[in-house]
N, CA and C of each residue as an Amber inpcrd file, in Angstrom:
protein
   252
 -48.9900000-132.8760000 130.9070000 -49.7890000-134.0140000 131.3480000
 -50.5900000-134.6050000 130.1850000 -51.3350000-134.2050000 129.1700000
 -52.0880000-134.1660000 128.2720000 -51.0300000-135.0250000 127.1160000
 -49.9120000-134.3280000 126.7270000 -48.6690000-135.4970000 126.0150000
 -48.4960000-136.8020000 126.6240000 -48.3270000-136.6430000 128.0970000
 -47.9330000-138.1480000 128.6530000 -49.2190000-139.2810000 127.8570000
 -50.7230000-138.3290000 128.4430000 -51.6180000-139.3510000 128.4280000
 -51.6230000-139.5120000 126.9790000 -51.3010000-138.7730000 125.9380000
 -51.8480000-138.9910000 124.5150000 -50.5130000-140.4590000 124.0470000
 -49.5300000-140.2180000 124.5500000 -48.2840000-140.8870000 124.2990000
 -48.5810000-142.2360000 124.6140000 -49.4450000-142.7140000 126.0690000
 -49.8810000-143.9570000 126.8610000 -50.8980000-144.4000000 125.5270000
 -51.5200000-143.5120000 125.1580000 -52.6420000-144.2280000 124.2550000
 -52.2580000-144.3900000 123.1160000 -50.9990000-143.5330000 122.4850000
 -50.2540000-144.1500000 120.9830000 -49.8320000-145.4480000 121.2800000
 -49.0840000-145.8970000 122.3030000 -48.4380000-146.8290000 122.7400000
 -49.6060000-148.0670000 122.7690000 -50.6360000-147.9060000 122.9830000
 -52.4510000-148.8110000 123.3700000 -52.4900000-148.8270000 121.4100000
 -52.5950000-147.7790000 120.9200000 -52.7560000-147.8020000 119.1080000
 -51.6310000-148.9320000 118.8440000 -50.0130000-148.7320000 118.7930000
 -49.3660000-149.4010000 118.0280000 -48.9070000-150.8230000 118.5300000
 -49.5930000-151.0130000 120.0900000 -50.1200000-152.3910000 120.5670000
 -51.2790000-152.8780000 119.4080000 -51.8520000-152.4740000 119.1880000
 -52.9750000-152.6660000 118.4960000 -52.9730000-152.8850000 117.2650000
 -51.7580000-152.2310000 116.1150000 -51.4350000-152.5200000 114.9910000
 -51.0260000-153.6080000 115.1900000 -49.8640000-154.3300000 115.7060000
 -49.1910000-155.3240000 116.0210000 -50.4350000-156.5000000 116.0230000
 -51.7200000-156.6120000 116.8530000 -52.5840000-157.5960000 116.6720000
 -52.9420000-157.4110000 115.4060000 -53.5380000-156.2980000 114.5740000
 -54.2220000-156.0830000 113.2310000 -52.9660000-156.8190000 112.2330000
 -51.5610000-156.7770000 112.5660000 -50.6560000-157.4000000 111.8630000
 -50.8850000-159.1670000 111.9990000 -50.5800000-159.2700000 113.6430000
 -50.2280000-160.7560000 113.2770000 -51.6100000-161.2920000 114.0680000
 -53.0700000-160.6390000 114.0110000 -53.9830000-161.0780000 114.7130000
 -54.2140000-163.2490000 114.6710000 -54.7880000-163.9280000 115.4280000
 -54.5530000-165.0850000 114.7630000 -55.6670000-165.3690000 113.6850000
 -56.9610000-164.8330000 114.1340000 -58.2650000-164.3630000 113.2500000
 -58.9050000-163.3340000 112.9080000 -60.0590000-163.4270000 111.9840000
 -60.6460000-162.1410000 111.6490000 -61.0740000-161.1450000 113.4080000
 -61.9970000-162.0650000 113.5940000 -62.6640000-161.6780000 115.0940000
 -61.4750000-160.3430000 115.7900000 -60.3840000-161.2590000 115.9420000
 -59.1600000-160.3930000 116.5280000 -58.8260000-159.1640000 115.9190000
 -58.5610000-159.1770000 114.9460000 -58.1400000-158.0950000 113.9790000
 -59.8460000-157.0140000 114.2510000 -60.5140000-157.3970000 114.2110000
 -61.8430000-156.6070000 113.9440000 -61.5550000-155.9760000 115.3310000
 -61.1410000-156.0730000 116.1520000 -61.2840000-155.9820000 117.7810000
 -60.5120000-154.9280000 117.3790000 -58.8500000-154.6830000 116.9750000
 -57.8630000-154.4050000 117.0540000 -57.9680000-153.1870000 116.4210000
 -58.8040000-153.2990000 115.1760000 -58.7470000-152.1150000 114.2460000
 -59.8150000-150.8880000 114.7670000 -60.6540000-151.8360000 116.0220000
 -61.8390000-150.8890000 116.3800000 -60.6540000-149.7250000 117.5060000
 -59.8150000-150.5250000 118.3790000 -58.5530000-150.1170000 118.8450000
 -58.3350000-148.8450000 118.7230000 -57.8000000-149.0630000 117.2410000
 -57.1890000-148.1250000 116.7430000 -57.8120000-147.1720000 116.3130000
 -59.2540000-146.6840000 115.9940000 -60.2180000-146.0520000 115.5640000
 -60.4860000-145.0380000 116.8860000 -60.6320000-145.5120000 118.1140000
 -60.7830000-145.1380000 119.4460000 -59.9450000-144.8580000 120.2580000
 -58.8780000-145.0720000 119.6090000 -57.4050000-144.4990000 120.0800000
 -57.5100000-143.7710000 119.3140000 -57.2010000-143.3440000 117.9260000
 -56.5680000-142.1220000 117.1930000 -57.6450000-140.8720000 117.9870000
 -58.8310000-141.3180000 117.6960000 -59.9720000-139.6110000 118.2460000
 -59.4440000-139.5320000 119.6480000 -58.9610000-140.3720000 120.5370000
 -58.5170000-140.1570000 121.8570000 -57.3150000-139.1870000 121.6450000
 -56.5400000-139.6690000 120.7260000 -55.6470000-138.6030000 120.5910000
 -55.6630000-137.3950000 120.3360000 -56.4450000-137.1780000 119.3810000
 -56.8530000-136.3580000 118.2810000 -57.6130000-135.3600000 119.3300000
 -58.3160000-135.3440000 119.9740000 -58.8680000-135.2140000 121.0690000
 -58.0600000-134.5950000 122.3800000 -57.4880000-134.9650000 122.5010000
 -56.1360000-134.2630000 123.3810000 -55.1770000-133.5420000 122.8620000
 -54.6200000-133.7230000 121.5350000 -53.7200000-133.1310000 121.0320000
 -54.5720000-131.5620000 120.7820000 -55.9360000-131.9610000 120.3310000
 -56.5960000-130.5000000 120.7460000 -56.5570000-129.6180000 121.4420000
 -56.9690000-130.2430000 122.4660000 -56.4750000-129.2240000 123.8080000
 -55.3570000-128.5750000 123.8100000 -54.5580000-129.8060000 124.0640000
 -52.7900000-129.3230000 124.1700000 -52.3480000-128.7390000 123.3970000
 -52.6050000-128.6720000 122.0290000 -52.3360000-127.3360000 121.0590000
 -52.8290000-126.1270000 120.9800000 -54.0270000-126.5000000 121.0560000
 -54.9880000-125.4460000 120.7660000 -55.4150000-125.4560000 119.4290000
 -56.1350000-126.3030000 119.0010000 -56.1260000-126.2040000 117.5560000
 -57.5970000-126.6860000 117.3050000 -58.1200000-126.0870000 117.2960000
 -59.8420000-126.6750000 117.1080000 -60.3450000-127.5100000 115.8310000
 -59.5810000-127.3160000 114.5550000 -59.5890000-128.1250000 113.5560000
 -59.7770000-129.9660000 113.6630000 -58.8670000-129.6770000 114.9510000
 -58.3470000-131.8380000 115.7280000 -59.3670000-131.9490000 115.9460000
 -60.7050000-131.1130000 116.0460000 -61.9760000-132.0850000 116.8500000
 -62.7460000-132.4540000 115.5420000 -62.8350000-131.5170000 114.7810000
 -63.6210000-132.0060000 113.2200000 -63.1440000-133.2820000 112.9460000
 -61.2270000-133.1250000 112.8950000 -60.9780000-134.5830000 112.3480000
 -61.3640000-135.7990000 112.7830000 -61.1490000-135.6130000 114.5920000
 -61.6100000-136.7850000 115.1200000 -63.1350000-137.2120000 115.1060000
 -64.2020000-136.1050000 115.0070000 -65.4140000-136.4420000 114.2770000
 -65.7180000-137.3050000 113.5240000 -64.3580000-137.1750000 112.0530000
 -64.8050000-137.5450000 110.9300000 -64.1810000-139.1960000 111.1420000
 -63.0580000-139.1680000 111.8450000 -62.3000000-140.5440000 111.8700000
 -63.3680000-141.4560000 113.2730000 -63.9620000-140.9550000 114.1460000
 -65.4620000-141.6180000 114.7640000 -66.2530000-142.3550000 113.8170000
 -66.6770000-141.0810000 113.2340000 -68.0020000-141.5920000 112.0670000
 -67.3650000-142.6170000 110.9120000 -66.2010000-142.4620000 110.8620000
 -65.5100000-143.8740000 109.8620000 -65.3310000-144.9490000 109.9860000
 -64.8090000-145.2170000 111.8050000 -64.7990000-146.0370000 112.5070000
 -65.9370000-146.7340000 112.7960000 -67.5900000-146.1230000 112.9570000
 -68.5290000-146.7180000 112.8790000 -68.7840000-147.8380000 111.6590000
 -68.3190000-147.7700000 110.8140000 -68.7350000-148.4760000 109.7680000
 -68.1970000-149.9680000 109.3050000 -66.7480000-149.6420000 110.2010000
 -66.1610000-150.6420000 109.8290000 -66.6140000-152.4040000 110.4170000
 -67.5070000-152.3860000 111.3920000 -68.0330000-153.1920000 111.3970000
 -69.0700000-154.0300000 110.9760000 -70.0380000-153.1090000 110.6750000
 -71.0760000-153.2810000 109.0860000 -70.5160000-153.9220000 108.3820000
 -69.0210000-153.2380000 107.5380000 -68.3370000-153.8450000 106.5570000
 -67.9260000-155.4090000 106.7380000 -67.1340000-155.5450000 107.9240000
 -66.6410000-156.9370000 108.4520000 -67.8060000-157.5020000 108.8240000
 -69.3560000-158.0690000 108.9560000 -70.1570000-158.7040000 109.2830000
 -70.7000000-158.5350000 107.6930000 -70.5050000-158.0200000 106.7780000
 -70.9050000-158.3330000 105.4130000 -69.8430000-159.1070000 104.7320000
 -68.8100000-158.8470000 105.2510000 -67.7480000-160.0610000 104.5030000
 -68.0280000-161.4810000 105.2840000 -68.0990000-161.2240000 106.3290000
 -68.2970000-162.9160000 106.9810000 -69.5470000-163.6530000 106.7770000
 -70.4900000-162.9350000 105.9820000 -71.5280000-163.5310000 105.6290000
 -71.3250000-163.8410000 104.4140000 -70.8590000-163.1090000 103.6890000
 -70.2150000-163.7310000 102.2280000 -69.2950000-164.8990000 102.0960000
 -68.1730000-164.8100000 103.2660000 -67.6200000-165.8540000 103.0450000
 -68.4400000-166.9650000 103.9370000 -69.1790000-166.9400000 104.3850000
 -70.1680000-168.2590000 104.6840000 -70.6760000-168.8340000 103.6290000
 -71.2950000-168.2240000 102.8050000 -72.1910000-168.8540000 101.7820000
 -71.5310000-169.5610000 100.7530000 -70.2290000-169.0960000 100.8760000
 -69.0850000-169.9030000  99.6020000 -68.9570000-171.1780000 100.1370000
């Protein structure tokens, strides 16, 4: 059960690359990549369980706390490219 659901949410991730590919704007892509940030620990996160591997929760920790940032980053570029 735990594969099905992790499989439904790869499938939600590489929906999600596909916008980060051909998003039509930044806005979109920013949406898309948050996506994918909240999908992978979803996975990462289950594949835990279902393995048994306690290491998957550190990672998905660390790929959370990475994912936080990336929006900081994208609201400092769009202010930069304003001022040009």
């Amino acid at each position: 059960m735990l594969m099905g659901i992790a499989a439904a949410i790869l499938l939600t991730v590489l929906l999600g690359l596909w916008r980060v590919w051909r998003g039509p704007d930044l806005v979109n892509r920013l949406l898309a990549i948050q996506l994918l940030g909240s999908g992978g620990v979803a996975i990462l996160l289950l594949l835990s369980q279902a393995l048994a591997q306690p290491a998957l929760l550190e990672v998905a920790l660390i790929i959370a706390l990475l994912a936080a940032v990336v929006p900081a980053a994208f609201v400092q570029r769009l202010k930069q490219d304003q001022r040009k």
